[in-house]
C-alpha positions as a Markdown table, in Angstrom:
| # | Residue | x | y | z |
|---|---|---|---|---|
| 1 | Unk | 0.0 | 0.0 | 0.0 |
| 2 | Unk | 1.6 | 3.6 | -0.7 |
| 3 | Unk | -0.1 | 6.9 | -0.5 |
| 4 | Unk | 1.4 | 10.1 | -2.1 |
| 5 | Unk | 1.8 | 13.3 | -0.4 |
| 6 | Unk | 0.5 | 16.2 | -2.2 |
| 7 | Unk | 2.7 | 18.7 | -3.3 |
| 8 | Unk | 6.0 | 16.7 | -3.4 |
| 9 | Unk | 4.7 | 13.6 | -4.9 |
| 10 | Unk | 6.8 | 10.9 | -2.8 |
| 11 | Unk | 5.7 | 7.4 | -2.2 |
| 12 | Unk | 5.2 | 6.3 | 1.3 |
| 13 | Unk | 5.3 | 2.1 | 1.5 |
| 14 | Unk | 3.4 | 1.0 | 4.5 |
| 15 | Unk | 5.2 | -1.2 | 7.1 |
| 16 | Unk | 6.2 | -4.6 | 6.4 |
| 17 | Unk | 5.4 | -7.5 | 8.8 |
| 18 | Unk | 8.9 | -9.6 | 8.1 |
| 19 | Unk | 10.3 | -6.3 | 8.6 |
| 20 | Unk | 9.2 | -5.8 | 12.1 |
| 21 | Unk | 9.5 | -9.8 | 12.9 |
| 22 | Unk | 13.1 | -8.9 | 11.7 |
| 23 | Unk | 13.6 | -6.4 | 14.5 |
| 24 | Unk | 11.9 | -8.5 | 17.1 |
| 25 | Unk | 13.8 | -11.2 | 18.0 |
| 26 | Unk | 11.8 | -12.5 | 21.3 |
| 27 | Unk | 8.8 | -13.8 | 20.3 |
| 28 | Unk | 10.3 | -17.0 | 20.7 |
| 29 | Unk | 10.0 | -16.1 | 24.5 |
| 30 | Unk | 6.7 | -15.0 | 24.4 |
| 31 | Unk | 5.4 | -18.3 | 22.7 |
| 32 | Unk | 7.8 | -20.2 | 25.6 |
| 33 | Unk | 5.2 | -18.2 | 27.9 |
| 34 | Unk | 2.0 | -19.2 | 26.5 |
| 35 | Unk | 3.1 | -22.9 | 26.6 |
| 36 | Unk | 4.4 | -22.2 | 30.6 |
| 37 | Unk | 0.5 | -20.7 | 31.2 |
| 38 | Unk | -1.2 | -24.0 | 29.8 |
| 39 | Unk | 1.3 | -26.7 | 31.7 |
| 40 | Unk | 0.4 | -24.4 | 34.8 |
| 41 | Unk | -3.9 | -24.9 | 34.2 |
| 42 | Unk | -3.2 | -28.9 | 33.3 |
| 43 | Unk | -1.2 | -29.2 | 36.9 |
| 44 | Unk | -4.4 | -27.4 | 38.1 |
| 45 | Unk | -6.8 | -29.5 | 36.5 |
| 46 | Unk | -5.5 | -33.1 | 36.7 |
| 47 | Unk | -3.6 | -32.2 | 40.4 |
| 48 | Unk | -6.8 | -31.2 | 41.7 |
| 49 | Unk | -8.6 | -33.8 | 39.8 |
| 50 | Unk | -6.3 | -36.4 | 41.6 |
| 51 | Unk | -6.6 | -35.2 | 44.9 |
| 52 | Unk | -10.6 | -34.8 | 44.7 |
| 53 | Unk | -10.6 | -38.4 | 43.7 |
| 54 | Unk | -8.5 | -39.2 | 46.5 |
| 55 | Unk | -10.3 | -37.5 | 49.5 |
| 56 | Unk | -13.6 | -38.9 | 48.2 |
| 57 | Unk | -12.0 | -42.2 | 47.6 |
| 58 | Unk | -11.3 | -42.2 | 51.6 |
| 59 | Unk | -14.3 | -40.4 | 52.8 |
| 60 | Unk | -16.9 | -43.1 | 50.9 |
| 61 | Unk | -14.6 | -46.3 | 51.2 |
| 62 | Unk | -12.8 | -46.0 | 54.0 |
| 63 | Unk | -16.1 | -44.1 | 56.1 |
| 64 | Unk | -14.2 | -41.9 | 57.6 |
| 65 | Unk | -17.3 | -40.1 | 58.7 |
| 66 | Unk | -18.2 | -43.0 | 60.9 |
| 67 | Unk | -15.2 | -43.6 | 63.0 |
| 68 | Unk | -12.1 | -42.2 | 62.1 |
| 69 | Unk | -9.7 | -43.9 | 64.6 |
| 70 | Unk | -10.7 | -47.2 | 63.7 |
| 71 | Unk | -10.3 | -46.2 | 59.8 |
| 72 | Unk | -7.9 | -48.4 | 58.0 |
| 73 | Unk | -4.5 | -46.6 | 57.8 |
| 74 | Unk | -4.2 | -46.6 | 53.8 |
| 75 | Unk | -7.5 | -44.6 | 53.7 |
| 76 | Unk | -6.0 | -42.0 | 56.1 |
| 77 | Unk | -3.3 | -42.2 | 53.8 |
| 78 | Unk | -5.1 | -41.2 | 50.8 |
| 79 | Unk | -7.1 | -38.3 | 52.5 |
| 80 | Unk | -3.9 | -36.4 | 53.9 |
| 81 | Unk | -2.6 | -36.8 | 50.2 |
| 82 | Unk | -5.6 | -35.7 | 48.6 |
| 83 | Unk | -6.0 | -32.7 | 50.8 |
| 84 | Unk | -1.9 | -31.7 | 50.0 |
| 85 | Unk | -2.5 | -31.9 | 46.6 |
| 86 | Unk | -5.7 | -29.7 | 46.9 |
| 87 | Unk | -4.0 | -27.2 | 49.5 |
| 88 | Unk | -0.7 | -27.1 | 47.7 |
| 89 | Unk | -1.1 | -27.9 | 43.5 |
| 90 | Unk | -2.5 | -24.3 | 42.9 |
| 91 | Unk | 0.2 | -22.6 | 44.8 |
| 92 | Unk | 3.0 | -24.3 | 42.6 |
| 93 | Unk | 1.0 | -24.1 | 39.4 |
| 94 | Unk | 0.5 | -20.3 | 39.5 |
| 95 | Unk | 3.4 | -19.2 | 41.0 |
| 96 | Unk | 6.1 | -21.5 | 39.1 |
| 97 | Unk | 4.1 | -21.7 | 35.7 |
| 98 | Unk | 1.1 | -19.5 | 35.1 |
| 99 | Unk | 2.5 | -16.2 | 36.9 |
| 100 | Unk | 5.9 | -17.0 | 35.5 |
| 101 | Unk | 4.2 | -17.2 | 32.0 |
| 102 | Unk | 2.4 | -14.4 | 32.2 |
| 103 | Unk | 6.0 | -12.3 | 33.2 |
| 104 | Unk | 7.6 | -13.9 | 30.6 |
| 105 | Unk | 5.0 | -12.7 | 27.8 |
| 106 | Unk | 4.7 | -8.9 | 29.5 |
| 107 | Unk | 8.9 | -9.2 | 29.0 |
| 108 | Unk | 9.0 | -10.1 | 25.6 |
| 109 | Unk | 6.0 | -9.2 | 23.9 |
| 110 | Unk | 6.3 | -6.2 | 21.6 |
| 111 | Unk | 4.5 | -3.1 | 21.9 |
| 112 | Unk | 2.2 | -3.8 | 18.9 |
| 113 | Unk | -1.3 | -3.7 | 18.6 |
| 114 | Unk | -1.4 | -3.2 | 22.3 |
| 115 | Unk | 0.0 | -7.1 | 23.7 |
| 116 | Unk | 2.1 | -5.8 | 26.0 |
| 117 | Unk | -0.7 | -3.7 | 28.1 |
| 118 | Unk | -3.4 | -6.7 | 27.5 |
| 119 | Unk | -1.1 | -8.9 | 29.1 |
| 120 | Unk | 0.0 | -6.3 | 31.9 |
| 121 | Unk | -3.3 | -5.8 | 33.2 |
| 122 | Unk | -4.2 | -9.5 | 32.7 |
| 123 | Unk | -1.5 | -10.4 | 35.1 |
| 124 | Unk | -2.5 | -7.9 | 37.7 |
| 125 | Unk | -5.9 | -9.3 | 37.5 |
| 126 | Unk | -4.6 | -13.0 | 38.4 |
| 127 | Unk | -2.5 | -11.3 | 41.3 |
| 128 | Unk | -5.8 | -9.6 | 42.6 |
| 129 | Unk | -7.3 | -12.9 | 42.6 |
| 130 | Unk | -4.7 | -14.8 | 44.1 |
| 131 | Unk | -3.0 | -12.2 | 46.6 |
| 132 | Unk | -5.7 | -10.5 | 47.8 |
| 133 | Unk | -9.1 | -11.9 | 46.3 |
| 134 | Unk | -8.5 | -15.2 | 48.2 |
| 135 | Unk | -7.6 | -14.1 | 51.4 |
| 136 | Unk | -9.9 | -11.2 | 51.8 |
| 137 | Unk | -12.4 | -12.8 | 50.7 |
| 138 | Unk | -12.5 | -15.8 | 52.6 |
| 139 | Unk | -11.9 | -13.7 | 55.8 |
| 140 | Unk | -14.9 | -11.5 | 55.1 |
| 141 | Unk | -17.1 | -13.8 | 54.2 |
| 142 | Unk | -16.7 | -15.1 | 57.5 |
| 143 | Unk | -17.5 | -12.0 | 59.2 |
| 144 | Unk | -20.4 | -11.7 | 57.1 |
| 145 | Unk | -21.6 | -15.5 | 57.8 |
| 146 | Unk | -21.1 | -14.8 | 61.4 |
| 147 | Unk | -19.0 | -17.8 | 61.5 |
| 148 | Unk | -21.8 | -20.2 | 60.6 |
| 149 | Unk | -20.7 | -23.1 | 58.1 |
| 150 | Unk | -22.4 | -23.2 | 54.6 |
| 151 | Unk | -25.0 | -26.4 | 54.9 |
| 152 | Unk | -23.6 | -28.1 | 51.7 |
| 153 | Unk | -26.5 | -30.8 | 52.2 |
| 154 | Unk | -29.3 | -27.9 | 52.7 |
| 155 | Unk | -28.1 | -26.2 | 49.5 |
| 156 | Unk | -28.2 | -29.5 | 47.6 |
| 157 | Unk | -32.3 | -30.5 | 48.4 |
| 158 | Unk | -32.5 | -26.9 | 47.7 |
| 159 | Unk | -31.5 | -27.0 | 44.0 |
| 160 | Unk | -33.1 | -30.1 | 43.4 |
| 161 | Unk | -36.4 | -28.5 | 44.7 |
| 162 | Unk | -35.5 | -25.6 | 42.3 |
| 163 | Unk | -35.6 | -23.8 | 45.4 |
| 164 | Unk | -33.2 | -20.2 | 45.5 |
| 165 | Unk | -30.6 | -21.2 | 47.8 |
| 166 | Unk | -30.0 | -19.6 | 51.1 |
| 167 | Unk | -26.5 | -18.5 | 51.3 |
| 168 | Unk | -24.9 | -16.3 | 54.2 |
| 169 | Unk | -25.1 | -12.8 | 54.3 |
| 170 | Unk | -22.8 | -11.1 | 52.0 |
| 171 | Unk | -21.3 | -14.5 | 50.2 |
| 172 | Unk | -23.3 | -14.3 | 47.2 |
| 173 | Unk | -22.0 | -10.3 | 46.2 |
| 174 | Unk | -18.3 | -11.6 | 47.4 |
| 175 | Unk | -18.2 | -14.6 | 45.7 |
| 176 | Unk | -19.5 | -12.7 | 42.2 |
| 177 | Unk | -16.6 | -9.7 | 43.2 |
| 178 | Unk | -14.3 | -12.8 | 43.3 |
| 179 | Unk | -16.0 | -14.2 | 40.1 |
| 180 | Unk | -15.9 | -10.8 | 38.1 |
| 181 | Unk | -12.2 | -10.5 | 38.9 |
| 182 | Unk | -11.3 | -13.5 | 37.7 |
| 183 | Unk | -13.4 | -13.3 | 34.4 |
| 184 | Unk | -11.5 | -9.7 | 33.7 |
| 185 | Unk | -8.0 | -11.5 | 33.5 |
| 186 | Unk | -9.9 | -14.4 | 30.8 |
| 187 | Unk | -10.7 | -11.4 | 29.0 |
| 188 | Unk | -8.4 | -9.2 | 28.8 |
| 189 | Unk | -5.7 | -12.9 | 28.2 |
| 190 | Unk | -7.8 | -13.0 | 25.4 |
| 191 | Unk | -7.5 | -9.5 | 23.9 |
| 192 | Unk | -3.5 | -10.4 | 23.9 |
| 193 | Unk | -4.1 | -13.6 | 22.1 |
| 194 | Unk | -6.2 | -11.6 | 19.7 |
| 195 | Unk | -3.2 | -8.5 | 19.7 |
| 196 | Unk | -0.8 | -11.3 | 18.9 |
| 197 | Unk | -2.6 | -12.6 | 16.0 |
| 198 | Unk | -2.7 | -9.2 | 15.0 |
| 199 | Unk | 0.9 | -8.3 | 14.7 |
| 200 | Unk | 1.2 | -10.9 | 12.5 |
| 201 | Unk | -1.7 | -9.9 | 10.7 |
| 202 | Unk | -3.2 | -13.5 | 10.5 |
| 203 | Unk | -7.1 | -12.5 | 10.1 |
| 204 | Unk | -8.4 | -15.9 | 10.6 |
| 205 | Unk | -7.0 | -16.8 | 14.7 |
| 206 | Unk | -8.0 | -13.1 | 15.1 |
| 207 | Unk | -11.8 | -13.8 | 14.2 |
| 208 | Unk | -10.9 | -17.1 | 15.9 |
| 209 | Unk | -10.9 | -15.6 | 19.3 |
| 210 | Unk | -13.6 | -12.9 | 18.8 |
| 211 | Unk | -16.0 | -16.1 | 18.1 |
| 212 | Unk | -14.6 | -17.9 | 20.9 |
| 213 | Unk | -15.1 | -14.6 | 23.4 |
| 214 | Unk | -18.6 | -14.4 | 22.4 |
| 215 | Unk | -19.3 | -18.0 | 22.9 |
| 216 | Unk | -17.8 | -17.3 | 26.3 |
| 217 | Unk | -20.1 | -14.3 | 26.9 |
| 218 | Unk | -22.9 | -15.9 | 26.1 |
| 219 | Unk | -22.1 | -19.2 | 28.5 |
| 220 | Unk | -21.5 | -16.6 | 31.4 |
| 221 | Unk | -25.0 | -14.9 | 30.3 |
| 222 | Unk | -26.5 | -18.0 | 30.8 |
| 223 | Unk | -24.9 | -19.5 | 33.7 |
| 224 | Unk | -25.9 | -16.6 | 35.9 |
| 225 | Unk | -29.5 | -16.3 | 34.2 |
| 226 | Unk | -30.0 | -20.2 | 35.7 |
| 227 | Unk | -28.3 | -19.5 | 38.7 |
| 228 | Unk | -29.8 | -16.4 | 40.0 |
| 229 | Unk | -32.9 | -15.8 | 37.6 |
| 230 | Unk | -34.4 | -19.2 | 37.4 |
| 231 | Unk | -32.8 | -21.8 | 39.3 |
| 232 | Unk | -35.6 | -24.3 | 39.0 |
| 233 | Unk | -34.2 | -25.5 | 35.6 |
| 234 | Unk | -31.1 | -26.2 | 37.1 |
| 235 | Unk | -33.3 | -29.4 | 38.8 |
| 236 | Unk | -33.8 | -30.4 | 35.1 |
| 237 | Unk | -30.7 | -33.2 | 33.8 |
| 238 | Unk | -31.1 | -31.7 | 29.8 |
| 239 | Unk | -30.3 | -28.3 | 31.3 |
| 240 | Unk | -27.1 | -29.6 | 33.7 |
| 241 | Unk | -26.0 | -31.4 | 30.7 |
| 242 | Unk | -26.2 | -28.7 | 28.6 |
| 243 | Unk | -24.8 | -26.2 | 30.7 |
| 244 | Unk | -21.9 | -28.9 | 31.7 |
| 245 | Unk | -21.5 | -29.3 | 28.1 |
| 246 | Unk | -21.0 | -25.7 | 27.0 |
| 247 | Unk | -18.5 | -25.1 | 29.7 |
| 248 | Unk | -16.4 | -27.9 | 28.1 |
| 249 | Unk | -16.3 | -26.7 | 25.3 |
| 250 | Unk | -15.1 | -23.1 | 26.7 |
| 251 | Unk | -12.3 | -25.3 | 28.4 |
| 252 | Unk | -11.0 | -27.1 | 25.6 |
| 253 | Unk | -11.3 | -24.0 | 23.3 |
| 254 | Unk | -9.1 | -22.3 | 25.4 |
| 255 | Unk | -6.2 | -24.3 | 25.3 |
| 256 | Unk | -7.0 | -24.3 | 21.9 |
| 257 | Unk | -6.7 | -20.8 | 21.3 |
| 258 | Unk | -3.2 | -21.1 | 22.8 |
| 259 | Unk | -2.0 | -23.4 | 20.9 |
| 260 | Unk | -3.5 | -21.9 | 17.6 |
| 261 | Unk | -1.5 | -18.1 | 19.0 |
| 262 | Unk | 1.7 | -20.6 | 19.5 |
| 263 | Unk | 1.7 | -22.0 | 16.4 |
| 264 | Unk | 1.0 | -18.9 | 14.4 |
| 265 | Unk | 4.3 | -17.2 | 16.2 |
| 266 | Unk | 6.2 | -20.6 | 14.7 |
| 267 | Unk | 4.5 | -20.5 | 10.9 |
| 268 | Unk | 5.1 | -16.4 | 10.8 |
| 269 | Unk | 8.5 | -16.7 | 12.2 |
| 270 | Unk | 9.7 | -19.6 | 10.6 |
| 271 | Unk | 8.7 | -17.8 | 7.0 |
| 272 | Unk | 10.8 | -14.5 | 8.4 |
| 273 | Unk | 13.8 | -13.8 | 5.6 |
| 274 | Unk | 17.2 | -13.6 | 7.4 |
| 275 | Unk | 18.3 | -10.1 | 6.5 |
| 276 | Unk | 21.7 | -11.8 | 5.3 |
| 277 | Unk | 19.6 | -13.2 | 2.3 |
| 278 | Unk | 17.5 | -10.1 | 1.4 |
| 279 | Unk | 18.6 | -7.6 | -1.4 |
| 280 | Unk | 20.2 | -4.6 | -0.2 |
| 281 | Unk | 17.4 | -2.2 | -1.1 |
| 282 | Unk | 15.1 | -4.9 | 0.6 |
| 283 | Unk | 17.3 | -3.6 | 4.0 |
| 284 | Unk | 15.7 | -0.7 | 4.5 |
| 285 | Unk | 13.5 | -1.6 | 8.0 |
| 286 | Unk | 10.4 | -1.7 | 8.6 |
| 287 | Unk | 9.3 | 1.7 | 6.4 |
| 288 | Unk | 10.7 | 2.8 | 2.9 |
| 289 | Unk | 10.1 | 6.5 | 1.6 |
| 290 | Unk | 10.9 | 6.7 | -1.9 |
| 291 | Unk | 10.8 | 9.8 | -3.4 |
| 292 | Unk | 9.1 | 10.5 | -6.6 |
| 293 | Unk | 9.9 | 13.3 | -9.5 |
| 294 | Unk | 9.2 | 16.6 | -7.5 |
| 295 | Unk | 9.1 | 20.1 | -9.2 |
């Protein structure tokens, strides 16, 4: 593309992708990042996975609930590992792997299309949620509760009653503050996956993850029209299942999306001209003015 400037008649050639790739040599890093975030969420998923299995493995067959000191040793065993893995998996995941992805990427990332400030406040979303959303929140709720336990049992014959469940004071508008933090980190990751496909101009991942944001909109939509607006539907097994259903989908698509960012940082890269094999007035970085005939 070239535009002329009236007056002086020069032509103007708009900046060239390889050119720019050229004079970025760390998106490498960056893509070393995004593979560091998704090893971080399968630790989280198949750790806690494991140690759910685990705790209800000894709960149910050992019956721990009946009498614990007679319990057979193994089953005691598998609870105390089940409840490490639960208490300590998410620490190592986001602080070894997720948070250390996320600062790799903010390093390395160009300033382009705005990545590097999706990414910034992205991270300082997952630190709200992490450093203070957990904490706080836990210790206000139980303020709020008066230090009452949640009846897990109550709240299940509730919702299969289709019955609003009754909640402590205050734990429904913390749990959504917690719940609204987190979702502004998914989004805002997402806007850098879609600035990434953008500085390499690949149109296709970037209407990728504008489908895939909708589709996440609308899940949220829904999920908090059935839980708060009408939660007797939630009594009816089509609705679970379909609800159950969509979020999986929302799960797999995002490591999806990852992978589709990583490997379009690998195709554009690996078609990037060494400057050593370019022609000398191919050199000229990531703008050329030419000038034309002028008066």
């Amino acid at each position: 593309m070239s535009y002329a400037i009236p007056g002086l008649d020069p032509v103007v050639t708009a900046p060239d992708t390889s050119a720019y790739l050229r004079a970025e040599p760390t998106w490498p890093d960056v893509r070393s990042g995004l593979a560091r975030i998704v090893v971080g969420y399968l630790i989280i998923i198949f750790g806690n996975g494991l140690g759910a299995f685990l705790v209800l493995f000894a709960i149910f067959q050992g019956h721990l609930f009946a009498d614990f000191n007679k319990a057979n040793g193994w089953y005691k065993i598998c609870l105390i590992v089940g409840m490490v893995l639960l208490g300590v998996i998410n620490i190592i995941a986001y602080l070894f792997y997720i948070l250390s992805g996320h600062w790799r990427c903010i390093l390395n990332v160009p300033d382009r299309c705005g990545a590097r400030w999706m990414i910034f406040i992205c991270m300082i979303f997952i630190c709200m949620t992490c450093i203070i959303g957990g904490p706080v929140l836990h210790t206000t709720t139980g303020y709020l509760s008066g230090g009452k336990e949640v009846d897990i049992r109550r709240l299940e014959r509730s919702i299969q009653r289709g019955e609003r469940p009754e909640l402590p004071p205050g734990l429904i508008n913390l749990q959504l503050t917690c719940s609204v933090i987190e979702a502004l980190s998914t989004v805002f990751f997402l806007l850098f996956l879609r600035a990434v496909a953008r500085c390499f101009d690949d149109t296709s991942r970037t209407k990728l993850v504008e489908f895939y944001m909708l589709f996440l909109f609308f899940m949220t939509g829904a999920s908090f029209v059935l839980v708060f607006g009408i939660p007797k539907m939630l009594a009816q097994p089509y609705v679970l299942l379909g609800l159950g259903l969509g979020w999986l989908i929302c799960v797999i698509g995002y490591f999806a999306l990852i992978f589709a960012i990583r490997a379009c940082i690998a195709e554009n890269l690996g078609a990037v001209v060494s400057p050593l094999d370019l022609d000398p007035a191919d050199q000229s970085g990531p703008a050329t003015f030419v000038p034309g005939n002028t008066l």
